[in-house]
C-alpha positions in Angstrom: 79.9 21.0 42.3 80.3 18.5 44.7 78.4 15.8 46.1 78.6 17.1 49.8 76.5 20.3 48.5 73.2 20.3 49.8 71.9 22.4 47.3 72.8 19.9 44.4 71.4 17.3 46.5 68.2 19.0 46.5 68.3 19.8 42.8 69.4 15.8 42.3 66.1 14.7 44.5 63.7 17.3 42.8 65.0 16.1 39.1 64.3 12.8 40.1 60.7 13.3 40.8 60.4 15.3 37.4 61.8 12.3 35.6 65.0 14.2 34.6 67.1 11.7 37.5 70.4 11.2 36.8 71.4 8.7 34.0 71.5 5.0 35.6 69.1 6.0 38.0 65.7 4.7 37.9 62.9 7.5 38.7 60.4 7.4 40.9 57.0 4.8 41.0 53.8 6.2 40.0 51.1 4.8 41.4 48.1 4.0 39.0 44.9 5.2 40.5 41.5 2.7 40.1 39.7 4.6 37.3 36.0 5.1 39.4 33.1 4.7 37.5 31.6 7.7 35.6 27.8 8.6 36.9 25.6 7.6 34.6 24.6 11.0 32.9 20.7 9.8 32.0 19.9 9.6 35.7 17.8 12.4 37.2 17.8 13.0 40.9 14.9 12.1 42.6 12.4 14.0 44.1 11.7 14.5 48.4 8.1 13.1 47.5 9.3 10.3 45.8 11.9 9.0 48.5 9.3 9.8 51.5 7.4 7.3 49.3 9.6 4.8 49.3 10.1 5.0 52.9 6.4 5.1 53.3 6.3 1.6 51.3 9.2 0.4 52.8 8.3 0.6 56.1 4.5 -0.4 55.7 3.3 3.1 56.8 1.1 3.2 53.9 -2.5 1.5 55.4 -1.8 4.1 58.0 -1.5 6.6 56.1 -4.5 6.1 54.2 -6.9 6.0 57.5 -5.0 9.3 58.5 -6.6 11.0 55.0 -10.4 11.1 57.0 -9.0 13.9 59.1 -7.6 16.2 55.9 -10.1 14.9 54.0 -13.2 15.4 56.0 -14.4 18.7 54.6 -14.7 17.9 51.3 -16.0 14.5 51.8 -18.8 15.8 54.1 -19.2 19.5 52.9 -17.9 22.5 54.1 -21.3 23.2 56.4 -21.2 19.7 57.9 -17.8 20.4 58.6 -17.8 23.7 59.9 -20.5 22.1 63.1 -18.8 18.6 63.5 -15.0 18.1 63.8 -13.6 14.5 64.7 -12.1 13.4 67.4 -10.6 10.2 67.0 -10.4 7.6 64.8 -9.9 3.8 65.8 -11.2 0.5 64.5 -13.0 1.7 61.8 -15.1 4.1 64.0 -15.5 7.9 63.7 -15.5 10.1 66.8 -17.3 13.2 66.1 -17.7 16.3 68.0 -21.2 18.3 67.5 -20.8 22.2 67.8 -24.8 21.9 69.5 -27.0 19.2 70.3 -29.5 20.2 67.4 -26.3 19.3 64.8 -26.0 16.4 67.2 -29.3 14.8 66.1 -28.8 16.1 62.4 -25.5 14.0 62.5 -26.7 11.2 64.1 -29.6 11.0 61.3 -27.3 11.7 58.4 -24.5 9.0 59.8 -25.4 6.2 57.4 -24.8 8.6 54.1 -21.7 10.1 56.0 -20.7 6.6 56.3 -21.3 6.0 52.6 -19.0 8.7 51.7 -16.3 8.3 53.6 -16.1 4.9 52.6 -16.3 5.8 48.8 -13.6 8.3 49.2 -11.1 6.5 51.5 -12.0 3.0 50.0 -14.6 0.6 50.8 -15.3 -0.8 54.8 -12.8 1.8 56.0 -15.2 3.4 58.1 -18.0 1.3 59.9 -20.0 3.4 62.0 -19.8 7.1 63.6 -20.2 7.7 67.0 -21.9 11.0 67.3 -21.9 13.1 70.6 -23.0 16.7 72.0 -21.0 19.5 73.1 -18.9 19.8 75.8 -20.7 21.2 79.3 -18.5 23.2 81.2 -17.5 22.1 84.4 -18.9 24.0 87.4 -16.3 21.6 89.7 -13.5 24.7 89.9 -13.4 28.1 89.5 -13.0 31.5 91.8 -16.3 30.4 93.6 -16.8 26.9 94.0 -16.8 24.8 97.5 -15.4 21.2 97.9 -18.5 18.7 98.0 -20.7 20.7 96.4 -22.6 19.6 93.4 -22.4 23.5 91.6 -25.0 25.7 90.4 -27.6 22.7 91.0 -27.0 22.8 94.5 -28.9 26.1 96.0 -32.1 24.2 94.4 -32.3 21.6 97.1 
């Protein structure tokens, strides 16, 4: 065969990548690869609670988080019968906003505040909760509606 064939060319070039290159001729380089690390086999993967954690911690949610358990919390701290008349509104500077379903629960909550307090306080951690501000239902509003009039003061106003 010649050298001008292409086709023993081709041979020639695919020999030399094989190692078989002609003699005199050095073959081609390997490259050596960076052996990577092996992952260590004893490490479990971690759980979705346990990096929310960490987040939590590492971004100083935690405190937070804590004052955030008197709303979950609140039914079995106070009982399911306190809880099913009084739901909370707000929570802020260590004060409780709570909601009465009636004005009789009203006044029961307002008497049984300081033992609510005492509760909450051994269940979320001591000075957590202060006081609890304690109010009635909500009235409806007689200001709109298919029959009201601009200026006037509602129902209370054919009375005088």
């Amino acid at each position: 065969m010649s050298e001008d064939d292409p086709l023993d060319l081709a041979r020639q070039i695919a020999n030399s990548y094989r190692g078989k290159g002609t003699p005199g001729t050095p073959g081609p380089r390997r490259r050596s690869r960076p052996v990577k690390p092996a992952r260590p086999r004893n490490e479990d993967p971690s759980t979705i609670a346990d990096l929310l954690g960490e987040v939590v911690r590492n971004q100083g949610w935690t405190d937070k988080l804590d004052d955030q358990r008197i709303f979950t919390d609140w039914a079995r701290i106070v009982g399911p019968e306190v809880a099913q008349h009084a739901q909370i509104e707000g929570f802020q500077d260590a004060i409780v906003q709570v909601r009465a379903s009636s004005t009789a629960w009203a006044t029961q909550l307002k008497l049984l505040a300081p033992r609510i307090v005492a509760k909450l306080n051994e269940a979320l951690g001591d000075g957590t909760v202060t006081r609890i501000e304690v109010r009635g239902p909500q009235a409806p509003s007689w200001k709109s509606g298919p029959r009201s009039i601009r200026g006037a003061r509602g129902p209370r106003d054919t009375y005088g």
